[in-house]
C-alpha positions as CSV (number, residue, x, y, z in Angstrom):
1,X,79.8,28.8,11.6
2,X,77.2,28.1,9.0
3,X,76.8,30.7,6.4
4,X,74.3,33.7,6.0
5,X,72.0,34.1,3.5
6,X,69.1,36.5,4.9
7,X,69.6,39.2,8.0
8,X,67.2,41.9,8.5
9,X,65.1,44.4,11.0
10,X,61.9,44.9,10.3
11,X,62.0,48.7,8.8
12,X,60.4,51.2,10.8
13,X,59.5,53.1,7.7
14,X,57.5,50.0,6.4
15,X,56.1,48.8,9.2
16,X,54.9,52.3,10.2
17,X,54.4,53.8,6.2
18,X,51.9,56.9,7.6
19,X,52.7,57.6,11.2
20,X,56.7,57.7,10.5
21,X,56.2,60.5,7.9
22,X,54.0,62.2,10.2
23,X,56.4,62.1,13.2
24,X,59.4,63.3,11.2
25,X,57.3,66.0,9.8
26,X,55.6,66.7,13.3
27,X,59.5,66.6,14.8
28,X,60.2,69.5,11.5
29,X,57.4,72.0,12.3
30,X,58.1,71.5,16.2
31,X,61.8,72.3,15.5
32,X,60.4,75.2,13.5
33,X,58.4,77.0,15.9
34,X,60.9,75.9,19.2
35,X,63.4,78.2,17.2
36,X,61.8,80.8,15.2
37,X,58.1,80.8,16.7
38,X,55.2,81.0,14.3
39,X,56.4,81.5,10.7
40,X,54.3,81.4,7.1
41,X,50.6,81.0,7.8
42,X,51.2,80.3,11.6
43,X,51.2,83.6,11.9
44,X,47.9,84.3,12.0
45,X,46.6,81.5,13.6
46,X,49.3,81.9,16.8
47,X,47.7,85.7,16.9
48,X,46.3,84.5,20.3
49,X,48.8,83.6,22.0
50,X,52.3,84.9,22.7
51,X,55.7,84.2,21.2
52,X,56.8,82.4,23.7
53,X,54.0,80.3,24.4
54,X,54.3,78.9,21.1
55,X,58.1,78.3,21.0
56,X,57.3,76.3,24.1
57,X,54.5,74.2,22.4
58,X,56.6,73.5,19.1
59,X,59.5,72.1,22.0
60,X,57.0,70.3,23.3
61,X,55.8,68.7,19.8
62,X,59.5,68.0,18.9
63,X,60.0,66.3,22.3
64,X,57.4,63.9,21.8
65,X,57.5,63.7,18.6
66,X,61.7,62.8,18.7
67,X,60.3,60.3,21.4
68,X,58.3,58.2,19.2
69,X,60.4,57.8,16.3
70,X,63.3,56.8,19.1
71,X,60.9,54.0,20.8
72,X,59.9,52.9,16.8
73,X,63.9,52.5,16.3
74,X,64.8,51.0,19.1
75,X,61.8,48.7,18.6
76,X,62.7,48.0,14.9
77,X,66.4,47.3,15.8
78,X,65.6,44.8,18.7
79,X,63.7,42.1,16.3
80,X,66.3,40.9,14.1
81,X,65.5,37.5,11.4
82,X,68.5,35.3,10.1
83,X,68.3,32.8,7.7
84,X,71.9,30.5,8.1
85,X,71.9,27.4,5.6
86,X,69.9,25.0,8.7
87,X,68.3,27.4,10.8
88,X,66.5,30.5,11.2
89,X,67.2,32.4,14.1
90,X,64.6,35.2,15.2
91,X,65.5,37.3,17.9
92,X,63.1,39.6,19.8
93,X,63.5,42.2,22.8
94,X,66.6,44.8,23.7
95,X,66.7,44.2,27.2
96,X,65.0,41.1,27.7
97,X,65.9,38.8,24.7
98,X,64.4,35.8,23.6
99,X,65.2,33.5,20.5
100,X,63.0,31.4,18.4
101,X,65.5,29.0,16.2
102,X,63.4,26.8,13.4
103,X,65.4,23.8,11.6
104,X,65.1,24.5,8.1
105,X,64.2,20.9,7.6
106,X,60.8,21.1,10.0
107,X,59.5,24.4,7.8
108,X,56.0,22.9,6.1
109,X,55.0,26.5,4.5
110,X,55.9,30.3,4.6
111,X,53.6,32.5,4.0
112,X,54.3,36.1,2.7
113,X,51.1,38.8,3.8
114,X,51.8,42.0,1.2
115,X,49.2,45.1,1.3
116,X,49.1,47.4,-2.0
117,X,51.8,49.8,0.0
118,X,54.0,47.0,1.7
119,X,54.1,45.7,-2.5
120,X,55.6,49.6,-3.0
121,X,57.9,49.9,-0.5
122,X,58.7,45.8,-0.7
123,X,58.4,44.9,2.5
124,X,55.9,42.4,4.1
125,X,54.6,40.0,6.8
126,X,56.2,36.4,7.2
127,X,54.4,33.6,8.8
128,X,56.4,30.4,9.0
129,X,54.5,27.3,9.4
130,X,56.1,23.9,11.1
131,X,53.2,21.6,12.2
132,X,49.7,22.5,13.1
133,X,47.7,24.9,12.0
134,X,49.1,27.9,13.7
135,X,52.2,29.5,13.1
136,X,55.2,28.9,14.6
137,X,56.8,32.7,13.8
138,X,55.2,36.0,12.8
139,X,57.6,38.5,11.5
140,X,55.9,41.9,10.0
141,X,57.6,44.7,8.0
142,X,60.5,42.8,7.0
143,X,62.4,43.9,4.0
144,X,62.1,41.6,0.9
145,X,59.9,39.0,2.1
146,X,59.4,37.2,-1.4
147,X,63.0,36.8,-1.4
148,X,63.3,35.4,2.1
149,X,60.6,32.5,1.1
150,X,62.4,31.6,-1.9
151,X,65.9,31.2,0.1
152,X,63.6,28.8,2.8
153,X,62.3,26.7,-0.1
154,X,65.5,26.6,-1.9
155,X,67.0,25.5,1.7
């Protein structure tokens, strides 16, 4: 077996940097009000309704909310990128899998696609280049991209 030099998911928190901070916190307030109904300045505003209608929205808000961040994990933890010493290996899907292997020897360019935030958290989008003009693999939100492009040009 050749050696490893690279495996990683794309991270949910960096491919997702708002709407996963906004689920977990929308999961919080749900859990909140399932349990203890309106609290702090909730109080006032849940003046309309009753107790128990409001419990029963924040379960609902947790439910979905729990939902989303489980379909973003699952999602994040079915794409998986390995960089051996001749290959890389991309592997996409849970259920239904495909694989994408590229000979390190046929790789003409990576490129490494980093908004202001993706810098922050370092994480980024790889495009891998063979022939043509297209590229051959797309990978977003993976974790040390720069890193990864040094180990393919080292390769």
């Amino acid at each position: 077996m050749s050696d490893v030099f690279y495996d990683a998911h794309p991270s949910m928190l960096r491919t997702r940097p708002f709407s996963t901070p906004f689920m977990m916190l929308a999961l919080l307030v749900g859990l909140v009000l399932g349990l203890i109904g309106p609290v702090g300045p909730l109080v006032m505003m849940a003046e309309a309704f009753e107790p128990e209608q409001v419990k029963l929205v924040g379960w609902v808000v947790a439910g979905l909310a729990a939902l989303q961040l489980s379909v973003w994990w699952l999602a994040s933890r079915a794409d998986r990128l390995v960089l051996r010493d001749d290959e890389i290996v991309w592997t996409h899907g849970l259920l239904n899998k495909s694989y994408t292997e590229l000979k390190l020897g046929s790789v003409r360019t990576v490129r490494v696609d980093q908004s202001l935030l993706q810098r922050l958290l370092d994480a980024g989008d790889i495009k891998i280049f063979t022939t043509g003009d297209l590229p051959e693999l797309v990978v977003r939100g993976l974790p040390a991209p720069n890193r990864l492009r040094q180990l393919i040009k080292a390769s």
